[in-house]
C-alpha positions, -999 to +999 in steps of 0.1 A: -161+404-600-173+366-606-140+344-604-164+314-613-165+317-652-150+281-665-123+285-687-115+260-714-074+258-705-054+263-678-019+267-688+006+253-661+037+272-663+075+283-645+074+316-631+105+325-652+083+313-686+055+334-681+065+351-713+068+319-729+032+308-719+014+340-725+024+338-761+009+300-756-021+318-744-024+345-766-024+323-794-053+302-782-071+326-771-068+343-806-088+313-818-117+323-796-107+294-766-109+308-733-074+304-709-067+307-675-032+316-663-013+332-636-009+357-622-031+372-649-063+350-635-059+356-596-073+385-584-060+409-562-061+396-526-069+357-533-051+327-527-028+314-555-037+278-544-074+282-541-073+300-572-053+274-592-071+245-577-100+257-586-094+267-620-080+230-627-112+214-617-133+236-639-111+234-672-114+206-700-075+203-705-043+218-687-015+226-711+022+217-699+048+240-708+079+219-704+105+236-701+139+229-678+128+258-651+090+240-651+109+201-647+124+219-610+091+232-601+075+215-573+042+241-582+041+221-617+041+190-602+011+196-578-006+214-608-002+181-629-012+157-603-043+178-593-047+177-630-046+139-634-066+131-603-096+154-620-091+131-653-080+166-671-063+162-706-024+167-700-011+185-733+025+188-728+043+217-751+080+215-758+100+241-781+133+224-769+140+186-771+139+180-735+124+153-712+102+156-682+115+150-647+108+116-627+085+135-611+066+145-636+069+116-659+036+095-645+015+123-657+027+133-693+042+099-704+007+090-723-001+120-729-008+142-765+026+158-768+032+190-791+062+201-803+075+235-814+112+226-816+116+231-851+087+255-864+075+286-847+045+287-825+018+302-846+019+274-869+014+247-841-015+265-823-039+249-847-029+216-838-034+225-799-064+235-807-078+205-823-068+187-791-081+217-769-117+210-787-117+175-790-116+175-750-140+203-747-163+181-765-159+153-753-147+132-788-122+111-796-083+130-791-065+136-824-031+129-823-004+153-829+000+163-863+044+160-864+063+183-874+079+191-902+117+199-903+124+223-927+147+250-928+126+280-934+107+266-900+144+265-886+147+297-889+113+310-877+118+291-849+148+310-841+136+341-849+105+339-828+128+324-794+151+354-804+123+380-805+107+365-772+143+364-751+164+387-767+149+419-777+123+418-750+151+414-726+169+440-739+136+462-735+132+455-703+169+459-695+168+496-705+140+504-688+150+488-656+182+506-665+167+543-662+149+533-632+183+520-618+201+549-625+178+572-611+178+548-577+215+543-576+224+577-558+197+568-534+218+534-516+248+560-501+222+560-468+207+526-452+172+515-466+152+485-465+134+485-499+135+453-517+141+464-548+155+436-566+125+416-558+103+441-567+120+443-600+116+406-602+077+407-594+076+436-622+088+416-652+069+385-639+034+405-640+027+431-661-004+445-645+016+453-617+008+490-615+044+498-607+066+513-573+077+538-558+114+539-534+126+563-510+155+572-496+169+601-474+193+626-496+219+650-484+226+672-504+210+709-502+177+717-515+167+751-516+129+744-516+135+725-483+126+744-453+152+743-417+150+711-403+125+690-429+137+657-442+149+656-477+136+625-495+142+614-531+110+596-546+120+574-574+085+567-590+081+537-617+052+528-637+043+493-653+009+502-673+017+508-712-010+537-712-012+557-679-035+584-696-057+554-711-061+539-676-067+571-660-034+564-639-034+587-604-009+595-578-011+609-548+007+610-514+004+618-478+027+623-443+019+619-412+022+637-379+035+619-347-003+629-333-017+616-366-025+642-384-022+637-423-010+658-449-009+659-487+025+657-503+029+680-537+034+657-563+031+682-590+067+683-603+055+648-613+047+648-652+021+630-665+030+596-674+026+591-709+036+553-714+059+528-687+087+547-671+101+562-644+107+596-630+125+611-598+111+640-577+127+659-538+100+654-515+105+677-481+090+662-450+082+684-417+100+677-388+087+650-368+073+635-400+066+595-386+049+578-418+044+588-461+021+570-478+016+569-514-012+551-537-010+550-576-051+544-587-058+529-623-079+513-643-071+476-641-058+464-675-069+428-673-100+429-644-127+446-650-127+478-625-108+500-611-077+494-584-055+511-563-021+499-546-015+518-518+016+513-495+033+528-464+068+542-458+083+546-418+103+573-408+129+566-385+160+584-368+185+570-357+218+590-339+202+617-359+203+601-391+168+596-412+161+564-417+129+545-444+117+511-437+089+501-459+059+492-436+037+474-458+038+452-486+022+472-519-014+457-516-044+461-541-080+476-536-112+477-557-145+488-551-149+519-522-109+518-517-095+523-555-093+560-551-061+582-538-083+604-528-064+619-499-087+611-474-096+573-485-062+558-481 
């Protein structure tokens, strides 16, 4: 995969704006200008600040979106001063009538602002873009055509922010709300999954592939044999088309001598869109590690991953204890199968 290509834009954004930006990006990128932005841009494995740094120095202009969550952002700052010491074109964006922090002042005060406070985003692009090409090309900046204040652009404006905000948050709250409820029976016993920050990773990027959590269950299970561990697997999924992606899981325990097993998995249903779904898994006695890997085609890069990740089992005054060993971590090339014997 060749990280190398230049892209036109690179759009510095919060974290919590990424939805914000992407619609930034989508737009431009609709008008055939090439943008780089995270996490989408970083591959697997690499180094956020190589990766940023590097992206800065190749593009012809770095698009600000201001917003009160980017004016706290230490990040944005070093984005925009790597930015100005490169001589990049500084474009802030604003869709509320806010001003940039101190910090941040020195690099946007002369520079091409857009607004979008009073008219929706879609009609504005065109006027990034002019910029966006003008810098590309090395001719003279345009500036900004102003807006006007109208209130049929009033109320687009509105619509759009509530369209962004509030019915995608309400999406995502009931989705995150059946994966809740089927991991809420799961905290009666200690665990060490960090769920809420997984969560948080989730809505943040949305090629995640999605997660699985354990946790010990007590109540009977006839399929259980004497003496094996009863587990509940809570299993989410973040692509929009599982069968499109060619979306695989698979599992595995180990022995205390280090001999692996495959788990069944087949009470799991095909995923059919994002989701989540809750299986028993029954683990011999003795059982030390379970590893699971969920295998797809990548949306965004090219390729196919895997994210494979480790689960401990301990016991402790003969109680079953998980602790998550490793950090979901994802693999291309000879490693993006769950093949059984390859992770």
């Amino acid at each position: 995969m060749d990280n190398s290509i230049k892209k036109s834009v690179f759009i510095s954004h919060a974290s919590k704006n990424f939805k914000l930006a992407d619609d930034i990006c989508s737009l431009i990128e609709n008008r055939g200008i090439s943008c780089w932005i995270a996490p989408r841009d970083i591959p697997p494995g690499a180094s956020y600040g190589e990766e940023i740094a590097r992206a800065i120095e190749q593009c012809s202009a770095v698009i600000f979106v201001m917003t009160e969550e980017a004016n706290q952002s230490r990040a944005i700052a070093n984005e925009l001063e790597l930015a100005f010491r490169h001589q990049r074109l500084i474009i802030p964006v604003r869709l509320n009538n806010i001003e940039p922090a101190q910090s941040l002042k020195f690099y946007v005060s002369n520079a091409q602002w857009v607004d979008a406070i009073y008219s929706p985003l879609k009609k504005r692009v065109d006027v990034l873009v002019n910029i966006i090409n003008a810098a590309t090309n090395n001719t003279p900046i345009p500036s900004p055509v102003a807006e006007n204040k109208t209130l049929l652009g009033a109320i687009e404006r509105r619509l759009e922010g509530l369209v962004r905000y509030k019915i995608l948050s309400l999406l995502v709250a009931f989705t995150l709300a059946i994966l809740t409820g089927a991991i809420s029976l799961m905290f009666s016993s200690r665990t060490m999954n960090h769920l809420e920050e997984e969560k948080s990773l989730i809505q943040l990027d949305p090629t995640t592939f999605g997660l699985v959590t354990l946790n010990t269950f007590d109540e009977n299970i006839d399929t259980c044999k004497p003496k094996e561990s009863k587990i509940r697997a809570s299993i989410y999924v973040n692509l929009r088309d599982p069968q499109k992606a060619a979306f695989e899981l698979s599992s595995r325990v180990f022995s205390p001598n280090g001999t692996a097993s495959k788990i069944d998995l087949s009470e799991i249903k095909p995923f059919k869109a994002a989701g989540a779904q809750t299986t028993f898994i029954c683990l011999p006695p003795g059982s030390t590690r379970i590893s699971f890997c969920m295998s797809a085609q990548h949306p965004n890069l090219s390729g196919r991953y895997a994210a494979k990740w480790t689960y401990q089992i301990q016991r402790n005054k003969g109680e079953t204890v998980i602790v998550r060993e490793l950090d979901p971590k994802m693999y291309e090339a000879e490693q993006s199968s769950c093949d059984v014997n390859q992770f």
